[in-house]
MIZAMAR-302868 format. One line per 3 residues: for each residue x, z, y of C-alpha. Coordinates in steps of 0.25 Angstrom, whole numbers, plus 5000, padded with zeros to 4 digits. Layout:
// residues N
X,Z,Y; ...
END
This chain:
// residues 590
4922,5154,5316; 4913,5153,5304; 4916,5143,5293
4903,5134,5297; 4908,5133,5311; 4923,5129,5306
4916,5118,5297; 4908,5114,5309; 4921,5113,5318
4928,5106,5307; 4918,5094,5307; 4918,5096,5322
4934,5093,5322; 4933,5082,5312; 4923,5074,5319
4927,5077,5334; 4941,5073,5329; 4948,5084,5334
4958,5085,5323; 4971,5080,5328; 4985,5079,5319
5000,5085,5322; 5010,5075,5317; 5023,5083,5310
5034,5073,5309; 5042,5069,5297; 5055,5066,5297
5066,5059,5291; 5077,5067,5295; 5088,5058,5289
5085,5047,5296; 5078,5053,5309; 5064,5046,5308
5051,5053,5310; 5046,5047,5297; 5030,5052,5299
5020,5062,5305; 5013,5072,5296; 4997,5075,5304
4996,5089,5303; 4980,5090,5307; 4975,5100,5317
4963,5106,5324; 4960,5108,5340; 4970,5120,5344
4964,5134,5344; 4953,5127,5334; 4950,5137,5320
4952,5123,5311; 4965,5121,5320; 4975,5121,5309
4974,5113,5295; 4974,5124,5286; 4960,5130,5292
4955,5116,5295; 4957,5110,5281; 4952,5124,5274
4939,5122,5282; 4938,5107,5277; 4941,5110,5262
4929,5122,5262; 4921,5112,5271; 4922,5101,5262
4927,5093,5275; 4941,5092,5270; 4939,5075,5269
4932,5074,5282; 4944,5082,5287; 4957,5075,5281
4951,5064,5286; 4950,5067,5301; 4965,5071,5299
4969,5059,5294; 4962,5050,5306; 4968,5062,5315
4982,5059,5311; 4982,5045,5310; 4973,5043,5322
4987,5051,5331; 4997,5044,5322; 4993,5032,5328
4990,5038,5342; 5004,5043,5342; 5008,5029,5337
5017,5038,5328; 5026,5031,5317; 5030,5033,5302
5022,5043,5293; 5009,5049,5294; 5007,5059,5284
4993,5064,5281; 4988,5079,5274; 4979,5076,5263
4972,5085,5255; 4972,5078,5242; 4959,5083,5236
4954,5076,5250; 4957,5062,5241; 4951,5066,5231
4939,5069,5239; 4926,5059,5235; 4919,5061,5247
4933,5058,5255; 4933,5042,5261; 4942,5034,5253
4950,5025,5261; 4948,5032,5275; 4963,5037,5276
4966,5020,5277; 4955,5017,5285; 4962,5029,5295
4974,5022,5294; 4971,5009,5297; 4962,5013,5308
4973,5019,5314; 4983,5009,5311; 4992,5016,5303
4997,5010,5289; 4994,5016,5276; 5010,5017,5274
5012,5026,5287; 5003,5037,5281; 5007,5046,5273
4996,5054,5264; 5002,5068,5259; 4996,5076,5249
4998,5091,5251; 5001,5098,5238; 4995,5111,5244
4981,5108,5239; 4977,5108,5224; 4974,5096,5218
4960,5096,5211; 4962,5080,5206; 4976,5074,5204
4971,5061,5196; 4961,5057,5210; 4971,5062,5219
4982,5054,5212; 4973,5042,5213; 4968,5045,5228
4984,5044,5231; 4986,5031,5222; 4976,5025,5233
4983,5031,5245; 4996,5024,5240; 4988,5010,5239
4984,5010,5251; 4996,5012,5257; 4996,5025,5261
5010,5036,5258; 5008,5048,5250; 5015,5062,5251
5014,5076,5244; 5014,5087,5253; 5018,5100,5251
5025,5097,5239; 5029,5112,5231; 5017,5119,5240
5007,5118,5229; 5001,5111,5218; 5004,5098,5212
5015,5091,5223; 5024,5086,5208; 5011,5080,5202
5007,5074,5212; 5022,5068,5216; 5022,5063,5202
5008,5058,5202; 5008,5051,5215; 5021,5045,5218
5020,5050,5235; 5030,5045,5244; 5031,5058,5249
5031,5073,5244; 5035,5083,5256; 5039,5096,5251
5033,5108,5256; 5037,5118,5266; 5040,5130,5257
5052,5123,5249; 5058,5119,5264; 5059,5133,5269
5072,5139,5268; 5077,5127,5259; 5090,5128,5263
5090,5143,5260; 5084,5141,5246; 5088,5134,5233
5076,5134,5227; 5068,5126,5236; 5082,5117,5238
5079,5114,5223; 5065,5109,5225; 5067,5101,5237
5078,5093,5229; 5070,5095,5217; 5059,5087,5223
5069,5076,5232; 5076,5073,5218; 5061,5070,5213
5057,5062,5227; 5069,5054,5224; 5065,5050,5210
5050,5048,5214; 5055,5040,5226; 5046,5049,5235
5051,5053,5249; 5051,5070,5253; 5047,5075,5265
5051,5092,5267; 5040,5098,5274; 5043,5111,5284
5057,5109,5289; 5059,5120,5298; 5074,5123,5301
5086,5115,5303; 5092,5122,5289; 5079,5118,5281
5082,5103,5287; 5097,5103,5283; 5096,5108,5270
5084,5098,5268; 5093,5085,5273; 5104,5089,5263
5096,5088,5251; 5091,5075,5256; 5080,5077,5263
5076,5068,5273; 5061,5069,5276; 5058,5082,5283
5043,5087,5292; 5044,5102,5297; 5045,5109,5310
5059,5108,5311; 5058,5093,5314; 5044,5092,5320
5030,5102,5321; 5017,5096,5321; 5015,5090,5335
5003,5079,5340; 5016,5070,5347; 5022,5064,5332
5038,5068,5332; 5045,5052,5332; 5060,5057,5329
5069,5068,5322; 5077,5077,5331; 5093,5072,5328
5095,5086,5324; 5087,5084,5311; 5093,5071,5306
5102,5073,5294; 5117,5072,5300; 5125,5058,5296
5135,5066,5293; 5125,5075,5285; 5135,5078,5269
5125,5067,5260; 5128,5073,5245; 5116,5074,5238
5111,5088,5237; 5109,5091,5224; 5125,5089,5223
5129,5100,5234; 5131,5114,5230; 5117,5117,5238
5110,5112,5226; 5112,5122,5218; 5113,5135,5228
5105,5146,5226; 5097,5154,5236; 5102,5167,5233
5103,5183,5241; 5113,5184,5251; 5118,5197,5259
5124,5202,5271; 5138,5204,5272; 5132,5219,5279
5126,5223,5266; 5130,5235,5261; 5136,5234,5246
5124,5243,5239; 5114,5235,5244; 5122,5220,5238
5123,5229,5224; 5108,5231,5224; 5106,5217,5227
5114,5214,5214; 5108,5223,5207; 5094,5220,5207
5097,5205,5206; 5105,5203,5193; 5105,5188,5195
5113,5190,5209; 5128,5186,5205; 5132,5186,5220
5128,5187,5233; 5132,5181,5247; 5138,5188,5258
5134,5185,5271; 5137,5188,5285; 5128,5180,5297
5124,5169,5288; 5139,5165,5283; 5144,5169,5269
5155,5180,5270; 5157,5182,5254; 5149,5185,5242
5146,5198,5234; 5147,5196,5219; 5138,5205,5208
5150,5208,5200; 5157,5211,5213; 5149,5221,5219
5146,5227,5205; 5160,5230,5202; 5161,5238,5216
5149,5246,5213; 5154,5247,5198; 5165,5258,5202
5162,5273,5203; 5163,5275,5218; 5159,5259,5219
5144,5263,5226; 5151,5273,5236; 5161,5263,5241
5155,5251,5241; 5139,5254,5244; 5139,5254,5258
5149,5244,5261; 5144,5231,5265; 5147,5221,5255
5158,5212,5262; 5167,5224,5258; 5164,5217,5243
5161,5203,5244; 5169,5193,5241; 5173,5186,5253
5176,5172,5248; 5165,5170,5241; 5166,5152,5238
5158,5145,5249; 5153,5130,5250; 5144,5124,5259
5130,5118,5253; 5133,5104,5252; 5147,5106,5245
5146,5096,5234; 5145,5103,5220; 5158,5095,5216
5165,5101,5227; 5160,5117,5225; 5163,5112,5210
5178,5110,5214; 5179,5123,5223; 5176,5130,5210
5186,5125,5203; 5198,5127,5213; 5193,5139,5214
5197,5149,5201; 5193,5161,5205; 5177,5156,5205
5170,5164,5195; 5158,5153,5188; 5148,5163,5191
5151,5164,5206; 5142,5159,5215; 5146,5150,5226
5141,5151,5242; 5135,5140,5248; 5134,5140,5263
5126,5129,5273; 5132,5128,5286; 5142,5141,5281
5130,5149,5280; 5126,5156,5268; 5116,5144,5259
5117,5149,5244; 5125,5152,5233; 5129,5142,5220
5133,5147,5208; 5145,5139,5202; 5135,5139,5187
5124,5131,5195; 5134,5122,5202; 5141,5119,5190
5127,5116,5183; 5125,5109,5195; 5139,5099,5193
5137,5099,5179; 5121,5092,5180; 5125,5084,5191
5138,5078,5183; 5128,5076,5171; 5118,5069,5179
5125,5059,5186; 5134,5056,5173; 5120,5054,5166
5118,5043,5177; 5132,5037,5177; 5136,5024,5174
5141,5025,5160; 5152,5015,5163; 5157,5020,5177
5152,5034,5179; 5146,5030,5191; 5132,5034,5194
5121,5025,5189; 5106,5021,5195; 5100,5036,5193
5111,5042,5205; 5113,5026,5212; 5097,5028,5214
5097,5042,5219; 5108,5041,5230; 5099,5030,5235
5087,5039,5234; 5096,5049,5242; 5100,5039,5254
5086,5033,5254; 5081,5046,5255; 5090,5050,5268
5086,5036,5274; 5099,5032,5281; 5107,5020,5279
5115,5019,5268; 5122,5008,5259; 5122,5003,5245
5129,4992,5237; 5126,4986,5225; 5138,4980,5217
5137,4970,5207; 5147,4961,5202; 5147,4945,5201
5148,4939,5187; 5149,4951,5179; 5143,4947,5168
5149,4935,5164; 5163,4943,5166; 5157,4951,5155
5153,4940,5144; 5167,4935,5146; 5177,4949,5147
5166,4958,5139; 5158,4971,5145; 5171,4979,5143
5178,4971,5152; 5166,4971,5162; 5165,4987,5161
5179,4987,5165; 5175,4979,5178; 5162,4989,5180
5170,5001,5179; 5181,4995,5190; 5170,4990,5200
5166,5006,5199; 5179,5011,5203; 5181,5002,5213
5167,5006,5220; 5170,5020,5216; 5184,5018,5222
5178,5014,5236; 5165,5021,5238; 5167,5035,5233
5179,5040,5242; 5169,5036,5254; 5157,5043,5246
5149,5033,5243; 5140,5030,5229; 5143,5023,5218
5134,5018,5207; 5133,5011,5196; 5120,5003,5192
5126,4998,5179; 5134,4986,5175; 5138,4980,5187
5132,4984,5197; 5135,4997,5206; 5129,5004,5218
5135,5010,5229; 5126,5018,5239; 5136,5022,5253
5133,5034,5260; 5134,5027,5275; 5136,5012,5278
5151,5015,5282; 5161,5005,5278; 5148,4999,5266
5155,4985,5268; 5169,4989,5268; 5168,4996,5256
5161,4986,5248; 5173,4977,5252; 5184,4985,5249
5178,4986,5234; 5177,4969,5234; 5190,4968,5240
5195,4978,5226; 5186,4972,5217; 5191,4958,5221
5205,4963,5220; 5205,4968,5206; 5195,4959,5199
5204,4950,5193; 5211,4960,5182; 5197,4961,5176
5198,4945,5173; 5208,4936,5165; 5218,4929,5170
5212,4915,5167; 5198,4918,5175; 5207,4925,5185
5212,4911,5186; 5198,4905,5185; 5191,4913,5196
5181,4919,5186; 5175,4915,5172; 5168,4907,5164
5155,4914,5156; 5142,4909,5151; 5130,4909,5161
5116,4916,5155; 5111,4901,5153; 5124,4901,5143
5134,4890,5153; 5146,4892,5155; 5147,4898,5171
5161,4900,5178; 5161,4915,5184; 5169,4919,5197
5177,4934,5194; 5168,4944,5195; 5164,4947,5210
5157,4960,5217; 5143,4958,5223; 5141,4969,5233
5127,4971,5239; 5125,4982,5250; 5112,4988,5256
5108,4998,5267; 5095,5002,5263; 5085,5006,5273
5079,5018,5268; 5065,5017,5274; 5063,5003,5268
5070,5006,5254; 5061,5018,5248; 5069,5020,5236
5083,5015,5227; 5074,5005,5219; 5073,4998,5234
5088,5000,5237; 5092,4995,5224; 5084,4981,5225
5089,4981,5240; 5105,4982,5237; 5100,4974,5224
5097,4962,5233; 5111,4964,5240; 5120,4965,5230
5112,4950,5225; 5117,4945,5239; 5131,4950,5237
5132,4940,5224; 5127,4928,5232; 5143,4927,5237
5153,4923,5231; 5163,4934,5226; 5164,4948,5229
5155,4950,5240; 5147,4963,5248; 5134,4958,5253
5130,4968,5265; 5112,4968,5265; 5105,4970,5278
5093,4971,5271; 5090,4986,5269; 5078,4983,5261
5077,4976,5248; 5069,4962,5249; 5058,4967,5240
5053,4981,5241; 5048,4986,5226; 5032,4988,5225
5028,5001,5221; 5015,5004,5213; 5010,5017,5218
5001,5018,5207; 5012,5021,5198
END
C-alpha cells in the first residue's frame, strides 16, 4: 500500500475510531496491589498500521501525530472507564506533541472529565526515546500538567536522550527504567549498579521507580532484593483488552523475604566475570588467561554449581615446568583447580564475609571470593573491593552519626524510612523524647544532661538491637526507632520505661529524690517545680500509600510523641492514626 493510501487509512482509523488500547498492568509486588494500567494503542488486527511503531511513523511524516495522540488518549480512557478499572492510567506521550502549537490545549482534561476519571488517576509519561527539540516549552507544558492535577512519569529512562535532565528539571513522580538495564540484571553488575544508582537518586528526589520488562522469575528476585517494588513486564501481565486486577501470590515478595539493604550485601560489589566448565581442557583455561591479563581467576563450574576455582598463578606455574604443557594440556582443569575456593551466598552481609576473612589466614587480599544465588554460580568479589566497600560504608555513616552517641543521625533515620515506604508494608516507628529535660539541665549543667542522653542510647540500643530493630538519634533528646515488623512494638517500649524508671533516680540528688523533682526557673523567669525526668514514647504505623515520604512520617510520629507527654510520667502513646493530621503542600513549580 502506497504512502497516500496509508495516510488515507490513518484519518480513516482516527475518525471511524477504530483504534482501541491493551492495558499492561503495574504492579506493586511488595504489597500485592495492581497499582495501574499502561494503554498500549493498537490498530484492527491484520491492519498495515496495526502496530504503534508503523502507526505513529506514519503520523509524524503525515503531520497527524496530534490528531493521532489524541484519539489514543480518548481510546484509553474511554475503556478505562468501560472496564470500570481502578488505580493508574498511564498515557504514552510524545513530548514534542506538547509542544505542538496547532495541538488543543486543555483537551487531555476535557477527556478526562468526559469520561469521569480524576486528573490524579492518570499518569502522563514522557518517553525518553524521542529527541527533545525544546526542553524550556516542554518543561513548562509539564509545569501545567502538574497544576491541573494530572501525574507525571519519564519513560524509558537510560533508552535515550535526556531522561537525567528532565528528572532534575521536572520533579516526575515516576521514572520507569528501560527494558535494556532489566535483562539479565541478575547476571550483570554493571546494570545492578545503575538500577541502584538511579533508586538511591528516586530516594533523595522522593520520585517512585517503576522497572519496565520483567521477564523471568530471576530478573524479579533480584529486582525485589534491591528494593524494588514497582514492576510492569510479561512475567507479571502481557498487554490484554480485559485489565489484570491482582498479582499472582508467586510474585509477591516473601514475609520472610532477608530485608538488609542491598547496598550492604556482598552482591553490591560482584562483578560479572567469565566462568568455565569443569570439562574444559587445561590449554584452553591457559589461553583464556593469556589473552586477558586483567583475569586473576576464574570459576569452575559443573551444571550451574560452583565446584572450585582456577587461579592465574596457579595454572601458570603448571604450565611454567618443561614437560608442564605435555602433562597438563589435555587434562581438564579440575585435575588443577583448587577445590575449596571461599563461597558465600549474595545477600551475606559484607560484615559477615568481612569476618570469614579474618578467621580465615590462608586468604591471600588479592583472592577473589564466589558468590552464589540459590547455590548457583552469581559472581565473583574481590576482598580489595569489599574492603573498599566496608571502609566507605563505615566512613559514611560515622559522617552522619550523632557525635555524642555514635548512633545514626537524620541523614540514615530518613533513608530507612524512605526504604520501608518504599516496600509499602506496615511497619513501626517511635519517637522518644523526654519530659523536662531542660530545666534538669539549667540546674545539673549540659554535662550532666549528656550523661543522661548517652544512658537513654544504651538502653534503647540494649533492647532493640538484639531483636534487629533501628535506632536513631535526632539530636538532644529526642531518638527514633523504626521496627522491622509490628511484633512485640508495645512490649518493648515498656520494658525500656520499666528500665528507665528503675534507674533514673542515681542521675539526681538525694534531696530532689526526696522531693519528686526540682525546682527551675520557667521561660517567663518564675520559679516552676519539676517532677524527675520522664520518657515520652510516641509510636506510629504509617500507611505507605497515604504517607508519600519521611517528612510525612516524621510530622505523623511527631504528633504522637506530642500525645505521649499529655500523661503524667513515663508513658507510650500507641497512634491509630497512620497519617499525619496535616499533610505538607507541595509546590510543583519548584
Amino acid at each position: 500500500m502506497s504512502k497516500p493510501d496509508l495516510t488515507k487509512e490513518l484519518l480513516s482509523l482516527i475518525q471511524a475510531k477504530q483504534l482501541y488500547p491493551l492495558f499492561q498492568p503495574v504492579m506493586d509486588t511488595s504489597r500485592g496491589t495492581v497499582i495501574g494500567h499502561e494503554a498500549l494503542i493498537r490498530g484492527p488486527k491484520g491492519h498495515p498500521l496495526e502496530f504503534p511503531d508503523r502507526l505513529f511513523s506514519l503520523a509524524s511524516e503525515a503531520q497527524l501525530l496530534s490528531e493521532l495522540e489524541l484519539a489514543c488518549r480518548s481510546a484509553a480512557m474511554e475503556a478505562f472507564q468501560k472496564n470500570a478499572m481502578l488505580g493508574k492510567l498511564f498515557l504514552n506521550v510524545n513530548p514534542n506533541v506538547l509542544q505542538d502549537d496547532s495541538h488543543p490545549h486543555g483537551s487531555t482534561l476535557r477527556l478526562s472529565q468526559q469520561f469521569g476519571i480524576t486528573p490524579e488517576q492518570i499518569v502522563i509519561e514522557i518517553s525518553e526515546r524521542y529527541p527533545i527539540e525544546d526542553t524550556k516549552n516542554l518543561k513548562h507544558a509539564i509545569i501545567h500538567y502538574q497544576k491541573l492535577g494530572f501525574m507525571i512519569a519519564i519513560d524509558d529512562l537510560g533508552a535515550g536522550y535526556s531522561g537525567l535532565k528532565l528528572w532534575s528539571e521536572l520533579r516526575p513522580d515516576y521514572v520507569k527504567i528501560d527494558r535494556y538495564f532489566i535483562h539479565f540484571i541478575e547476571k550483570s553488575s554493571v546494570k545492578r549498579e545503575f538500577v541502584q544508582s538511579i533508586l538511591s537518586l528516586a530516594t533523595s528526589l522522593r520520585t517512585k521507580v517503576i522497572v519496565e520488562g520483567v521477564e523471568t522469575d530471576d530478573e524479579l528476585e533480584q529486582l525485589q532484593t534491591m528494593g524494588v517494588s514497582y514492576c510492569q513486564g510479561f512475567l507479571l501481565g502481557r498487554p490484554t483488552p480485559k485489565p489484570v486486577l491482582e498479582v499472582p501470590p508467586s510474585f509477591l515478595v516473601p514475609h520472610h523475604h532477608i530485608t538488609l539493604n542491598y547496598q550492604s550485601t556482598i552482591a553490591s560489589v560482584v562483578d560479572t566475570i567469565h566462568c568455565v566448565s569443569a570439562k574444559t581442557r587445561s590449554a584452553e583455561v591457559l589461553d583464556t588467561f593469556t589473552q586477558d591479563k586483567t583475569l586473576s581467576s576464574l570459576p569452575v563450574i559443573h551444571e550451574k554449581r560452583v565446584v572450585g576455582i582456577i587461579r592465574r598463578e596457579k595454572i601458570m606455574e603448571f604450565f611454567s615446568g618443561s614437560y608442564g604443557h605435555a602433562l597438563y594440556a589435555n587434562k581438564t582443569v579440575s585435575h588443577i583447580m583448587d577445590e575449596q575456593p571461599l563461597l558465600v551466598d549474595w545477600q551475606t552481609s559484607l560484615e559477615e564475609v568481612s569476618q570469614l576473612i579474618t578467621d580465615n589466614d590462608e586468604v591471600d587480599v588479592f583472592q577473589h571470593i564466589i558468590v552464589t544465588r540459590k547455590d548457583v554460580y552469581y559472581g565473583v568479589a574481590s576482598i580489595k573491593n569489599l574492603l573498599r566497600k566496608i571502609t566507605e560504608l563505615k566512613v559514611d555513616n560515622a559522617r552522619h552519626a550523632n557525635p555524642l552517641t555514635q548512633l545514626p543521625g537524620n541523614v540514615a533515620i530518613n533513608q530507612i524510612i524512605e526504604e520501608q515506604l518504599s516496600r509499602s508494608r506496615g511497619f513501626h516507628v517511635a519517637y522518644f523524647d523526654l519530659n523536662y529535660f531542660k530545666p534538669y539541665n539549667d540546674i545539673y549543667g549540659y554535662e550532666q544532661g549528656d550523661q543522661i542522653i548517652k544512658w537513654l542510647a544504651q538502653i534503647l540500643q540494649k533492647h532493640l538491637f538484639r531483636h534487629g530493630h533501628f535506632v536513631g538519634h535526632i539530636g538532644g533528646d529526642d531518638f527514633v526507632a523504626v521496627f522491622k515488623d509490628g511484633h512485640h512494638t508495645k512490649q518493648l517500649c515498656d520494658n525500656i520505661i520499666n528500665d528507665f524508671e528503675q534507674e533514673i533516680k542515681r542521675f539526681y540528688h538525694q534531696e530532689h529524690i526526696d522531693m519528686g523533682g526540682i525546682k527551675a526557673l520557667s521561660r517567663d523567669g518564675k520559679p516552676v517545680f519539676y517532677p524527675l525526668l520522664g520518657l515520652a514514647i510516641g509510636v506510629v504505623q504509617p500507611d505507605p500509600s497515604k504517607c508519600s515520604s519521611h517528612h510525612d512520617v516524621a510530622l505523623l510520629a511527631s504528633e504522637a510523641k506530642k500525645e505521649a507527654k499529655e500523661f503524667d510520667g513515663s508513658h507510650c502513646y500507641m497512634c491509630h492514626r497512620q497519617k499525619p493530621r496535616r499533610l505538607r503542600q507541595i509546590n510543583l513549580q519548584q
